[in-house]
N, C-alpha and C positions, 0 to 999 in steps of 0.2 A: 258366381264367379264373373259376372259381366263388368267390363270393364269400365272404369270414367271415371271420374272428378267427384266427390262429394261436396254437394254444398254446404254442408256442416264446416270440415275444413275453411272455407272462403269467410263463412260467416261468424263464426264463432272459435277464432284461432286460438291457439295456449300456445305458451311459452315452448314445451315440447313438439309441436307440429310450425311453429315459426320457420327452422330452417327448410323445413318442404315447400313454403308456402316463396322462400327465396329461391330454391333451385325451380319451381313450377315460376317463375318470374323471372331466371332465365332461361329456360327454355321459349317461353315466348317472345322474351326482347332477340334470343336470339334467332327464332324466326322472322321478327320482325325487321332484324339489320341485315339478314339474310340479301334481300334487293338491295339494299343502299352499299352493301362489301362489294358483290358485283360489280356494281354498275361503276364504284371506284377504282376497284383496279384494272375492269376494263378501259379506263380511261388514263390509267397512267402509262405514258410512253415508253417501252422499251422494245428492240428486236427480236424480232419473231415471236411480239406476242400473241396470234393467231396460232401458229405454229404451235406452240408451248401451251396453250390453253386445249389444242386437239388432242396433244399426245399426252397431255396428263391424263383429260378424258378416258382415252384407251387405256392408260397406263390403270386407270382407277377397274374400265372393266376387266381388264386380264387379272388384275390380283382378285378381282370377286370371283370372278369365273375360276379360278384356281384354288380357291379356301373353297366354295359352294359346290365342285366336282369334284375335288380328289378327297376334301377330308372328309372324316368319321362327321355327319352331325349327331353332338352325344354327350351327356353330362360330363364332365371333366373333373367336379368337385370328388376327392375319394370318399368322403366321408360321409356322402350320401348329402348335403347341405342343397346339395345343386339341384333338389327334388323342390324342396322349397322354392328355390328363387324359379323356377320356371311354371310354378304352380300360384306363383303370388301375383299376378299380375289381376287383382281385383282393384278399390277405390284407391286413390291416390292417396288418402289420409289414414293409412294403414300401412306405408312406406315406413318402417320401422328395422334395424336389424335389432337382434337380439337382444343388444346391447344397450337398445332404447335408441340409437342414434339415425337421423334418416340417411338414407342411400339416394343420394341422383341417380344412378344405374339403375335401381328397378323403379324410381320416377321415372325415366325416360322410359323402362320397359312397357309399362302401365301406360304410357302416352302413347307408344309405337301400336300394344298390342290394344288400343281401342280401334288404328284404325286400320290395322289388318287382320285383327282377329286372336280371341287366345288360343294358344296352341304352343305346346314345345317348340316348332317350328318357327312360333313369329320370335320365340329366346333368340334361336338360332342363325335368323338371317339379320336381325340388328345387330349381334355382334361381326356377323360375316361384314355387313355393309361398312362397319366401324373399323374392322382389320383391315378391308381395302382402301378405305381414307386415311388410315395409319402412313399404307406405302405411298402414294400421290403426296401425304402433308409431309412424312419426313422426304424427300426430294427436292420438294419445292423447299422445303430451310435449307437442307444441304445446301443445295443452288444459289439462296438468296446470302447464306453466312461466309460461303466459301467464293463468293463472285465465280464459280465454276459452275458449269452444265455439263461434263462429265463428272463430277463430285455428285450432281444430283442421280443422275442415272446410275451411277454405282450406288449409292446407298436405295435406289428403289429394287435393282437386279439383288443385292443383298437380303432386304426384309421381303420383297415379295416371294423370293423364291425357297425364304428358309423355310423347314422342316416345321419346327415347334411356332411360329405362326399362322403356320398355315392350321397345322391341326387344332389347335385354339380358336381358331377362325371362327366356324363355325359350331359354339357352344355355349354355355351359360356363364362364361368368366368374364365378371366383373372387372378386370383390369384390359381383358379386350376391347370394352367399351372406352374406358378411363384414359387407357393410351389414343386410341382415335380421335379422342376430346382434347387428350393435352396436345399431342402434335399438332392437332391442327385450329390449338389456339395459338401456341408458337409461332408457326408461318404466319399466321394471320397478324401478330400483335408485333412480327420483325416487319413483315410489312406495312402496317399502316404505320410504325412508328417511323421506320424509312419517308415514306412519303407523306406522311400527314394525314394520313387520311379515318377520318373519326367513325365512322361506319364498320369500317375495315377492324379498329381497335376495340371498340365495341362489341362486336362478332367475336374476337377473340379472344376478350374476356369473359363473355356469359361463359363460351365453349371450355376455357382454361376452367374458370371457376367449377362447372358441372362435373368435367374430370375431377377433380381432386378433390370432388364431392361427391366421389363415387363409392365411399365407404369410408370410416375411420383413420382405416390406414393411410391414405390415400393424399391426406392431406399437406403432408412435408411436400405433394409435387406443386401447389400453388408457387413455391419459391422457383420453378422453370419461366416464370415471366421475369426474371431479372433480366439473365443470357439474353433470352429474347427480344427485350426491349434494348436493353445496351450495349448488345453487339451489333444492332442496327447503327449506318449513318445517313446524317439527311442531304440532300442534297448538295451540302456544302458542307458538308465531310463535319458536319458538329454529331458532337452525343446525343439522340433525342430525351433530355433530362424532364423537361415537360411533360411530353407524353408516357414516360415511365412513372415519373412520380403521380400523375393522376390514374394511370392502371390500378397501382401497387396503393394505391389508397383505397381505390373502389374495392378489389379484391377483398383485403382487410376487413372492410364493414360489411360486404356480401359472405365473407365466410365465416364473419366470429361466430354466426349464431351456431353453427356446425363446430366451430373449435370449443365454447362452451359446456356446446351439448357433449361433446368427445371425454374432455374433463371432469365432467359432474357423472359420467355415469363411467370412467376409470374410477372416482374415487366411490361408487358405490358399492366398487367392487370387493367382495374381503381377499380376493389373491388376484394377483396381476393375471390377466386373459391368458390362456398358454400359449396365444399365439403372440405376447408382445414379448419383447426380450431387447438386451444390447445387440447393436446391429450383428445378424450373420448375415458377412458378405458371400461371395458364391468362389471366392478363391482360396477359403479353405479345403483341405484335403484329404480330412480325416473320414469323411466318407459314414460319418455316424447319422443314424436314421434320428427324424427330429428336430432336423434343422437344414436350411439351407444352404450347406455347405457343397454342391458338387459345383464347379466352373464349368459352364455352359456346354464348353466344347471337349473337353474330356465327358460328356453324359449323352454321347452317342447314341443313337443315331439324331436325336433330337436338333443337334447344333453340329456342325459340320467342325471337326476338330481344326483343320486349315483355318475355319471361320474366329473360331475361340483363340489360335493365337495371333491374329492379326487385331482383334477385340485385345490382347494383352499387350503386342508390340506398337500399333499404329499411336495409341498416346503417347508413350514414350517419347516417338519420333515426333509425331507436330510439337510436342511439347519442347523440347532442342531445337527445334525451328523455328516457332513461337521467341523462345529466348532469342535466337542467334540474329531474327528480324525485328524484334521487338515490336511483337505484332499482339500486344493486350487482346485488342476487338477477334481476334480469331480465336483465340486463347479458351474468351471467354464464351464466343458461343459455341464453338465445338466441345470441348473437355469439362468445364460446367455444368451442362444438362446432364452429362452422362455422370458426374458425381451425384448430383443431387436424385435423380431414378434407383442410383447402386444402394445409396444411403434410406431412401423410401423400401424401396424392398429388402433390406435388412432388417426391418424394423419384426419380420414375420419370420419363426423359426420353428413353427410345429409343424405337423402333416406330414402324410408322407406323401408317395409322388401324385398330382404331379406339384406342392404347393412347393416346395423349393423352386421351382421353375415358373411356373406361372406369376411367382408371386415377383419373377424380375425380367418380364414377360418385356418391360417400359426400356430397364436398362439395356437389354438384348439388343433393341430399336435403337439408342439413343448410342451405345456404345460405338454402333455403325457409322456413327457422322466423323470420328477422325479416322476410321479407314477410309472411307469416304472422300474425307480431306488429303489423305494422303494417295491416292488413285485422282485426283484433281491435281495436285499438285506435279504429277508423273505424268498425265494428258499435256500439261503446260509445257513442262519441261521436253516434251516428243513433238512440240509444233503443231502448227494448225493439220498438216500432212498426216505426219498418224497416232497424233491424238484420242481421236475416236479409238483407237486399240485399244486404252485402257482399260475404259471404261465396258466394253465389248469384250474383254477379257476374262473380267469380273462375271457380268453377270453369265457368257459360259460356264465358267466354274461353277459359278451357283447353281445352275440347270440339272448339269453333271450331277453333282451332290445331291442333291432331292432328288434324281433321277432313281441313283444309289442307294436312298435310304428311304421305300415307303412307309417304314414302320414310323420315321420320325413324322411323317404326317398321317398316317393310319394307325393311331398306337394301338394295337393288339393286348389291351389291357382288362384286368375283371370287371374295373367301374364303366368299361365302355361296355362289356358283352354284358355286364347283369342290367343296364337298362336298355338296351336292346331285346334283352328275352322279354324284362318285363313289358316293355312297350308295345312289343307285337302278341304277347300270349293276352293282355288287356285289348287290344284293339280287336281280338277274336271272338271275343267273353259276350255272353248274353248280354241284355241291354238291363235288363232288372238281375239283380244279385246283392248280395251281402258279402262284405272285405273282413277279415280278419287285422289288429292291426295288434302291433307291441309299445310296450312300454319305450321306452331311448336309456339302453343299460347295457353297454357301456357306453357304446354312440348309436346315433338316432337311424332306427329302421325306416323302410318306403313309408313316405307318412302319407295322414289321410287325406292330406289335401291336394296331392297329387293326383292319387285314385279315384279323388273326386272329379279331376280336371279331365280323366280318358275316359271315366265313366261316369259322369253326372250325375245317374240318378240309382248309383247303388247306396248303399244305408254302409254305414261303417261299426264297428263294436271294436273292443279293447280285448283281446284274448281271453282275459280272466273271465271273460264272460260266457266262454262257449261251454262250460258244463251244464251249462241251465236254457241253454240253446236249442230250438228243435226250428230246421230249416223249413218253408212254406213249399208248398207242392212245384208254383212257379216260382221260386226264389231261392236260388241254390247259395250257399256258403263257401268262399275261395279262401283258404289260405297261401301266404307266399313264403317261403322262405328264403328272407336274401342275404346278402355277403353278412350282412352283422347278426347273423343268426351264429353262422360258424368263427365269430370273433376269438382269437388265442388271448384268451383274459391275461394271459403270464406277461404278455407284451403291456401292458400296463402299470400302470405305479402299485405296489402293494399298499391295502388299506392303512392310512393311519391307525395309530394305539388307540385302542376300543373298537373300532369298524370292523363291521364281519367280515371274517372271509368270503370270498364268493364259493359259492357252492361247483363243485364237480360237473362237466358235460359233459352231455348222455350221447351215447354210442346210438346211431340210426341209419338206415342204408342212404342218408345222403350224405352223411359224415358227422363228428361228432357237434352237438347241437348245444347251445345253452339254456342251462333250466325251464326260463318260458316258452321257447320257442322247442322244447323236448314237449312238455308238458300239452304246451296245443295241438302237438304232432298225434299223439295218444289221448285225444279229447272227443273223437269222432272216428269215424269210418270213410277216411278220405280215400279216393280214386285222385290217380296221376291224373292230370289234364297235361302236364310241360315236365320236363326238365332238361337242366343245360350244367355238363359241366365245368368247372374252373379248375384250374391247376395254378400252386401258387406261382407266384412271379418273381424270377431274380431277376436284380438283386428284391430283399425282401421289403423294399422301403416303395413299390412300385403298387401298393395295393393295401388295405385291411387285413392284414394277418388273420388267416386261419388254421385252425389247430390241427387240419390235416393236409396232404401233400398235395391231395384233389378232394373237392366236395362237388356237392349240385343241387345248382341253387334248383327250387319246385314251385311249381301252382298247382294247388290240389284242391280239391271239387267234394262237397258234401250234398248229398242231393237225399229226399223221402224216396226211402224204397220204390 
């Protein structure tokens, strides 16, 4: 599991590893433009830019300090996927999803976690680091789209202090990263196109490009460099048509190899992924499990409901103002971004919680620039005098509201407490032992490669194997039983004509169990080592349905007499 670079990849590329071999090419161009964006925009003139440079600063460490101290760090995927991505962090030429397609996000993870180390922990502070550049990058566009600097501090008082941010903050979701990257190719690419500065656009195209190279999905956000580049103006008030059209080219050829690959392995599919569909937006109301349909701010505590409709009412309003000033440029970079984020996360409508949410994780962010805009627009209109209320109004509110709701940034959910038990009951575990593992029936149990990553040098087997199993004097046999042992199969599609039924589960004092994981329960003469209960969660779409009202999950222990 050590991490780094294969030189295989470098030397001996295929067509399939191409698009890695581009995102691993920007990551270092954009470390490389990292000094020259600098040292540019420190050089372009505007007031209090010291000022502004400090309090971003801060602003970057109070949101860190805030995802890094109050939330859960803890898987977030329900369906167990999230064991994977935090356990993949080996050669860089093994950046694969499922689907065949590469991921920039566990590329970068892969690059982060060589040079701090692997560990759950290094998943968890990239994305924490990524969440806190989220709030500094949308501020700074706020600021720079809206010519307002209360417009910015409201939209940072907004996303730093929301709930469902923060508790994402710190976890293995891929669009925590993906957002970090887009917003703050965004600022970067209104800025250098404002001023000209090639370094600066540079930076904020690797950055743009990497986000929306952060998985399949992900891809409709590359169209966020439009807003960004042509709602910029240059110094004499023209459209920078230049520097967008050579962005939005480069993008293009940096990304086809990733849109491609996106294409050739949908169409190897024989049924569309269940997670693609016509877009669900988040303002339906039908409240059905399976789809993304709750609106942010009625799915309390998560999104502060004041928050969700000023998320419904603030476009409305710039957008009437927009017309009545005839103000295109504002138009397009406020209300724009936030179409095309709503429209990317539609595109995902399985799962249950939290992917309706997480998966419009961008929108949430982006929805905030015409409240934003309009809390700029109300500072203006109150004078230089008390201006500053506005904006200092907002982010009280927001304070209040998180204050109100720890569950929206602590969620008390099973997928959080079942890898916490399992995390600290393995961190307990002898250093030599043998894992118990399962098949993936119906969804995928703790897999091996996990188990491998907390305990290196235990040996792993397949279930089916423990009849013929006899444990070593110093090597004891664990099995775990976790959420998708107690899976409710009913919740699932009934077989197609001919496909067997599933077979009946078996009644056991942790609750009722499925076939193999009944079957390994009764294969040995286990002793408790853990267990942790669960109680389902309403509403039911918050977790992996299990067929009973409470189960518990176990780690059980086979040792020679």
């Amino acid at each position: 599991m050590s991490p780094g670079i294969s030189l295989q990849l470098l030397l001996q590329p295929t067509f399939r590893t191409f698009p890695v071999l581009v995102f691993l090419a920007l990551a270092v161009a954009a470390l490389a433009a990292l000094p020259r964006a600098v040292g540019e925009l420190a050089g372009v003139p505007w007031v209090g830019r010291r000022r502004d440079a400090a309090l971003g600063a801060a602003l970057f460490v109070l949101a860190f300090a805030l995802r890094w101290g109050l939330a859960t760090h803890t898987l977030i995927h329900e369906n167990h996927h999230g064991y994977h991505h935090v356990s993949s962090l080996g050669a860089v030429n093994e950046s694969a999803e499922s689907h065949g397609v590469p991921s920039a996000h566990i590329l970068l993870l892969r690059l982060f976690g060589a040079v701090v180390g692997v560990a759950d922990e290094s998943t968890f502070l990239f994305d924490a680091l990524l969440s806190a550049t989220s709030v500094v990058a949308l501020a700074a566009f706020a600021a720079q789209v809206t010519g307002s600097r209360a417009a910015g501090w409201a939209a940072a008082a907004l996303l730093g202090l929301q709930p469902l941010a923060i508790a994402l903050g710190p976890t293995d979701e891929f669009l925590v990263s993906g957002s970090g990257l887009c917003l703050a190719g965004m600022a970067l690419l209104h800025a250098g196109a404002r001023d000209g500065l090639r370094g600066t656009l540079a930076l904020g195209t690797a950055l743009l490009c990497l986000g929306a190279g952060a998985r399949e999905v992900t891809l409709p956000l590359s169209a966020l460099a439009v807003p960004a580049l042509l709602s910029a103006r240059t110094p004499s008030r023209r459209t920078p048509w230049r520097a967008a059209l050579a962005v939005c080219g480069a993008m293009t050829l940096l990304l086809l190899p990733q849109a491609v690959q996106v294409l050739l392995a949908w169409r190897q599919q024989t049924a569309t992924p269940g997670y693609f569909g016509s877009p669900a937006l988040p303002w339906a109301f039908d409240g059905a499990v399976g789809r993304n349909a709750h609106w942010m701010g009625w799915f309390e505590p998560f999104i502060p409901r004041w928050q969700a409709w000023a998320m419904l009412g603030s476009p409305v309003l710039l957008a009437l103002w927009c017309v009545a000033r005839r103000d295109g440029r504002l138009a397009l970079g406020v209300l724009l971004p936030a179409a095309v984020a709503l429209l990317e996360g539609g595109l995902v409508r399985s799962g249950w919680f939290p992917t309706h949410l997480r998966h419009q994780l961008l929108s949430m962010a982006l929805l905030l620039l015409p409240v934003a805009a309009c809390v700029g627009l109300a500072a203006r209109g109150l004078g230089p005098r008390w201006g500053a209320a506005a904006p200092a109004a907002v982010a009280l509110l927001a304070a209040v509201s998180l204050a109100r709701r720890p569950l929206g940034y602590r969620p008390d959910l099973p997928l959080t407490a079942e890898y916490h038990f399992f995390r600290d009951v393995l961190a307990a575990a002898p250093r030599d032992a043998t894992a118990v593992t399962f098949d993936d029936d119906p969804l995928t149990h703790l897999p091996a490669q996990w188990i491998a990553v907390q305990r290196p040098s235990w040996s792993i087997i397949r279930a089916a194997a423990l009849p013929s199993l006899r444990p070593g004097r110093d090597r004891p046999v664990f099995l775990m039983l976790d959420r998708a042992c107690f899976i409710d199969r009913s919740s699932f599609p009934a077989p197609s004509e001919g496909g067997a039924a599933p077979q009946p589960m078996t009644a056991s004092p942790y609750g009722r169990l499925l076939p193999q994981c009944a079957r390994a329960l009764g294969a040995a003469p286990w002793r408790v080592v853990a267990t942790r209960p669960l109680a389902r969660s309403r509403p039911p779409q918050f977790e992996m349905p299990s067929a009973d009202a409470v189960v518990r999950l176990a780690v059980l222990r086979w040792d020679v007499p």
